[in-house]
Steps between C-alpha positions, in 0.01 A plus 500: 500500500568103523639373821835338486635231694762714702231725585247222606789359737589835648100558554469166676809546691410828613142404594617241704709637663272821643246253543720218715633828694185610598351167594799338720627849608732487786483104478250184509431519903374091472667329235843675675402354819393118377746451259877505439660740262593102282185320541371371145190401446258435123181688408281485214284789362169419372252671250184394711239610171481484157692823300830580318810519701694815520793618756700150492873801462365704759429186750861406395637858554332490842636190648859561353503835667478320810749225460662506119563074554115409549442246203178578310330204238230684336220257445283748222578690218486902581189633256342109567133477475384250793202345467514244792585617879662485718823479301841499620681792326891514699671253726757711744760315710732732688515699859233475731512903601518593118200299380293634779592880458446502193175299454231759560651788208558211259175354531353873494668603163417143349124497580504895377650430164343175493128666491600803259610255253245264519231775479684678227470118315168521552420816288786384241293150442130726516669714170641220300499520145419800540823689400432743819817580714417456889738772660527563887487897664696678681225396857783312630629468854734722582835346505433201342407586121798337383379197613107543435557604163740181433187331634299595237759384244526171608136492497448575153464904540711785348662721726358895415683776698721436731500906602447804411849528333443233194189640371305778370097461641289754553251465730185693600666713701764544330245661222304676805794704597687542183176630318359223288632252209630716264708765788601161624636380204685780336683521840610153520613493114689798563747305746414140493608278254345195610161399326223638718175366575210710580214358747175528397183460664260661239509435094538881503855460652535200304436687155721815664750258590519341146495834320803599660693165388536322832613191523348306705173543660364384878134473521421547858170363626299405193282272440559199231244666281643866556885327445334309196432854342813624586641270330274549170614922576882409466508261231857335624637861459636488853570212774213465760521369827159478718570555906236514784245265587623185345413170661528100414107520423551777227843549383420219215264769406763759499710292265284476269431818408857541312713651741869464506570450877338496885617642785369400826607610848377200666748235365745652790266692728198238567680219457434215792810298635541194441486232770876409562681345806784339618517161685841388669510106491594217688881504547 
């Protein structure tokens, strides 16, 4: 499944819009108070450390919701790498009330996507020239894996799942309750006509796995050396993907053994924020 640009806008739109709802709520008690409904005023929004930008629609989709005139000049490239901070990323000019409301879930969603993509960079530049595919999980947040998994696109990643409805994996306990590998997989190619892949965390599932023609195999929790023999046990018969465990210190190692593709959970779920803010100026 590849994300389209209609359904990008409807996720940002519809993220926005529970998020703005559940932050101003009945309405913004001080800005109400101190300002008039057509007071203007300019803001900037700054990228206060180094790290690739990611969010710059959503920002936009945020402050339009709030008043569709506001003028935005966007200052960096979305996906830009920046090296030197702080750095000015959008220049807003429009009501006083709007900017203000919507500040605090724009600058939230930036700094979020902000840090997947620049960790998900991170791993992409650790594999390169490699020929290893760094995929994302589903260990999103709920609500937002539209947007987290975009994240890891801009950032250099390839989107995996995006539920349990575009894929066939099955997972330890799957295999637990359904009564091993091959029970497992005579079920599933029964009904399912999507290519299946079959986690392993032994070479005894792998080789089980293989003998019954999967596809594609996960290697759950294995060392490089016991994913280097795996590899050596397939022989490029099937796809392999290694999951669990994989950091910046060893998923060179990983790469290296021959695999076609990593997944790791942390590009959306330990991902830091960045540090963003905005900064209304001098009128």
């Amino acid at each position: 499944m590849e994300l389209t640009q209609t359904e990008l806008e409807r996720a940002f739109a519809e993220v926005v819009g529970r998020a703005l709802a559940e932050d101003i709520g009945s309405g913004d008690l001080t800005s109400e108070v101190l300002f008039g409904a057509d007071d203007r005023c300019k803001a900037v929004i700054l990228l206060k450390e180094a790290g690739v930008v990611c969010g710059l629609p959503v920002v936009s989709a945020a402050f339009r919701k709030l008043d569709q005139a506001i003028e935005l000049e966007r200052l960096a490239g979305e996906g830009e790498l920046v090296a030197a901070a702080p750095q000015e990323l959008v220049r807003l000019t429009g009501r006083t009330r709007a900017i203000l409301g919507a500040e605090r879930v724009a600058l939230n969603l930036l700094g979020r996507l902000s840090g997947i993509a620049t960790l998900t960079r991170r791993f992409v530049e650790a594999v390169e020239g490699s020929g290893v595919a760094v995929l994302d999980t589903r260990k999103t947040t709920p609500g937002l894996r539209i947007l987290e998994k975009y994240a890891v696109q801009i950032g250099g990643g390839v989107n995996h799942r995006f539920g349990l409805f575009d894929a066939v994996l099955v997972k330890d306990n799957h295999l637990r309750l359904a009564g091993g590998v091959a029970e497992a997989v005579r079920r599933l190619r029964s009904s399912a006509s999507l290519p299946l892949e079959v986690e392993a965390d032994t070479h005894e599932q792998v080789e089980q796995a293989l003998g019954l023609g999967v596809e594609r195999i996960l290697l759950d929790n294995m060392s490089p050396s016991e994913v280097a023999t795996a590899v050596e046990l397939v022989a490029a018969r099937a796809q392999l993907e290694v999951s669990g465990g994989v950091t910046l210190d060893n998923v060179r190692a990983y790469a290296e053994t021959g695999v076609n593709a990593i997944s790791i959970g942390a590009l959306t779920h330990s991902a830091r924020s960045l540090d963003v803010s905005l900064e209304v100026l001098e009128p």
